[in-house]
N, C-alpha and C positions, 0 to 999 in steps of 0.2 A: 373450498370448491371440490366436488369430484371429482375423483380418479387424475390426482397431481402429482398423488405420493409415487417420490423413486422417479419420478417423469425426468428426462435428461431434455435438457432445453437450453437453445442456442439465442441470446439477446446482440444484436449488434448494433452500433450505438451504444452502450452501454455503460458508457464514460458519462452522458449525458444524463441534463436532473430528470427527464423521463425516462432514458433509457435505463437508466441506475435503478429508478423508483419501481419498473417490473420487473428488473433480474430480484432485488431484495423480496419483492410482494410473491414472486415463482417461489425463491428460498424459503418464505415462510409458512407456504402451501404444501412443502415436503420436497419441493425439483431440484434435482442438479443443475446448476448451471454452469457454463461459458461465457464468458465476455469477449465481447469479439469489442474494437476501436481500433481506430488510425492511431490513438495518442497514447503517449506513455501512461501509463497508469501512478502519474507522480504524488499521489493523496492515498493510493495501497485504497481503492475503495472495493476493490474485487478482495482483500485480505480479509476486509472487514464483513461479507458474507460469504466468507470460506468458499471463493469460485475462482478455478484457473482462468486465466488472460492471456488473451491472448489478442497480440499487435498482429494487427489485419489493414489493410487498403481494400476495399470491398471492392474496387473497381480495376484490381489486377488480378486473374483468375488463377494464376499460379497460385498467391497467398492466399483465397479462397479456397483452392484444394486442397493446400496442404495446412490449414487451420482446421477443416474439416475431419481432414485424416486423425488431426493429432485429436480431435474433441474425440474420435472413435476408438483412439487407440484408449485416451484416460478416463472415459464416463461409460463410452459404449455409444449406439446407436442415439441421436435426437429422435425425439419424437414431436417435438414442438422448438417451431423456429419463430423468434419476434425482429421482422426486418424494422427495424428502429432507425438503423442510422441515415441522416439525410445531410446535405450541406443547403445553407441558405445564401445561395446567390437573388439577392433582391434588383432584379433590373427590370425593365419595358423593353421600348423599340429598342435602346440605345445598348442593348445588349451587345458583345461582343462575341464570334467563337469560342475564343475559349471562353468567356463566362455560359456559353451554352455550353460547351464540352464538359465544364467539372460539373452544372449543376445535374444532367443528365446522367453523366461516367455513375457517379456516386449513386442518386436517387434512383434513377429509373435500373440501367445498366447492374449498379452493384447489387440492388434489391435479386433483379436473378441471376446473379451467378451467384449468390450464396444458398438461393432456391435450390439452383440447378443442383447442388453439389450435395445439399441436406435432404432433399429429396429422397434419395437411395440410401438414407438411413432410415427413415419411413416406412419406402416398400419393404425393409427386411421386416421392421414391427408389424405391419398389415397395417399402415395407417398414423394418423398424424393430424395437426392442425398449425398452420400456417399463418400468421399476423401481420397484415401490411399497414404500415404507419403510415394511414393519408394525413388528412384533414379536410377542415370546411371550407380550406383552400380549394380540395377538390372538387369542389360543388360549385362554384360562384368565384366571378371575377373581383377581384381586386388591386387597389392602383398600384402602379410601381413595381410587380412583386410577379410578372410574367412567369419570368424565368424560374421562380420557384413554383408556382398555382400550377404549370403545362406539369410537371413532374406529378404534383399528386394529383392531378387529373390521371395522369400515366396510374402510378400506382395503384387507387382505384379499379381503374381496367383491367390490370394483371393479374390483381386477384379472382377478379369474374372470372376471366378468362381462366385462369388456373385451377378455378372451383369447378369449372367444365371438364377441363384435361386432365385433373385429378381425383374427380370421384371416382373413377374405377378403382382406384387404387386405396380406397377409403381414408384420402386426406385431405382434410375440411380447408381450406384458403376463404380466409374474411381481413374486414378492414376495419379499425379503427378511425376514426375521423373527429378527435379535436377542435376545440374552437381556441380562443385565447388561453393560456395555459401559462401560471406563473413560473419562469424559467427562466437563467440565464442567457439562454439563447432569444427568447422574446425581448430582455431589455437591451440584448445588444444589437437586434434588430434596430430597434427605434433608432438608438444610436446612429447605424447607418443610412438610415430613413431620414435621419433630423429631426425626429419627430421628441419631441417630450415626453420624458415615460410616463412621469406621475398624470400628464396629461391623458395619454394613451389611455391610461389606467381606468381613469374615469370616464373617458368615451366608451371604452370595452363594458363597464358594467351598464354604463344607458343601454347598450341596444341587445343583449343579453337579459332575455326574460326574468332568470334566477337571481340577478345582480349580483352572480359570484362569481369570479375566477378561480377554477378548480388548481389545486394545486398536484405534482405530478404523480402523490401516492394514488389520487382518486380516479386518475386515468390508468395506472397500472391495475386497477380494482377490473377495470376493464377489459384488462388483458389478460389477467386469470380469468375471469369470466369465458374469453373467448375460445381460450388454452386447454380448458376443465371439459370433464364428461356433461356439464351442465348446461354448454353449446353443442352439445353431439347432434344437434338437427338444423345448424347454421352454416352453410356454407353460402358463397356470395353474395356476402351480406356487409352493410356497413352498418357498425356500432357509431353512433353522432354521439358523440360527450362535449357538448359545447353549450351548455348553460343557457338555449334556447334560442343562439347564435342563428340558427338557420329556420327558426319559427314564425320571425317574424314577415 
């Protein structure tokens, strides 16, 4: 992709098989990166594409600003941030406070305050592009799964709205948006759904035009894409990678 080489780029989430799959696909495009996760890094998979880690809770602003700080003292300015990291609280009505509090804290909440803080790495570059991890969740209702669907509805919006507040400043904000995606976090979804995976599995390709479930390099494909001089006329835009998920 265009104009990557040397780009300093901040992945959070990053631990995860998507988030992992475009910090690697950034690194192979010429970018520095950052690993930002809640989790220890116990599998050394930030060693394995030569990129500092760094232990973050995106939904305490302290450890936001000073994860930020340290990306600028050791790479230099981001120029490209990918908000990847989400928690999957799967509930409906029977939701609780807190199961609202972490699903929002993280998803919605932490998505900006790591905005907030990489931002003004940005305006010193003259600009930047921005990647909000929704999904097809954020388009259309689905059962059981409220408490996660209202978040990337949320996400979605943030980035509109960010592609407004941020063009003066010539930094692109778009969306990503996902349909079934083979992941450890999808099978352990199920798991707490009750649902059957290998079953899942097979409902997912009936109603998916492509009858493929992308796996998480071909979505990180998408996130260079969005990242590159090759979106340099996208902003508030959602990229759908969901195998035809929302065609029907």
């Amino acid at each position: 992709m265009r104009g990557l080489k040397n780009k300093v780029a901040i992945v959070t989430g990053a631990l995860g098989d998507i988030g992992y799959a475009s910090a690697a696909r950034l690194v192979e495009e010429g970018c520095r990166i950052a690993i930002f996760d809640n989790k220890d890094d116990e599998k050394g998979l930030a060693a394995k594409i030569d990129c500092p880690f760094h232990r973050v809770d995106i939904s305490d602003e302290t450890q936001v600003r000073e994860a930020a700080a340290r990306v600028l003292s050791q790479l230099g300015p981001a120029s490209i941030l990918v908000n990847c990291a989400a928690v999957f609280v799967l509930k409906s009505v029977d939701a609780t406070p807190q199961d609202w509090q972490r699903s929002l804290s993280v998803n919605v909440m932490g998505t900006s305050l790591v905005t907030k803080h990489v931002v003004p790495h940005m305006e010193t570059l003259g600009g930047g592009s921005i990647i909000n991890f929704s999904s097809v969740s954020g388009f259309i209702g689905q059962g059981n799964v409220a408490t996660y669907n209202a978040t990337k509805f949320a996400v979605r919006g943030l980035a509109k709205c960010w592609a407004l507040d941020l063009a003066p400043k010539n930094i692109r904000v778009n969306s990503i948006c996902p349909g079934y995606v083979m992941t450890s976090s999808y099978e352990k979804g199920c798991k707490e759904l009750g649902i059957d995976f290998e079953q899942s599995k097979r409902d997912a390709l009936a109603i998916q035009l492509l009858q493929k479930i992308p796996a998480p390099d071909q979505i990180a494909a998408g996130v260079a894409f969005l990242a590159s001089d090759d979106a340099a006329v996208m902003t508030g835009s959602d990229l759908v990678m969901d195998a035809g998920y929302l065609a029907k």
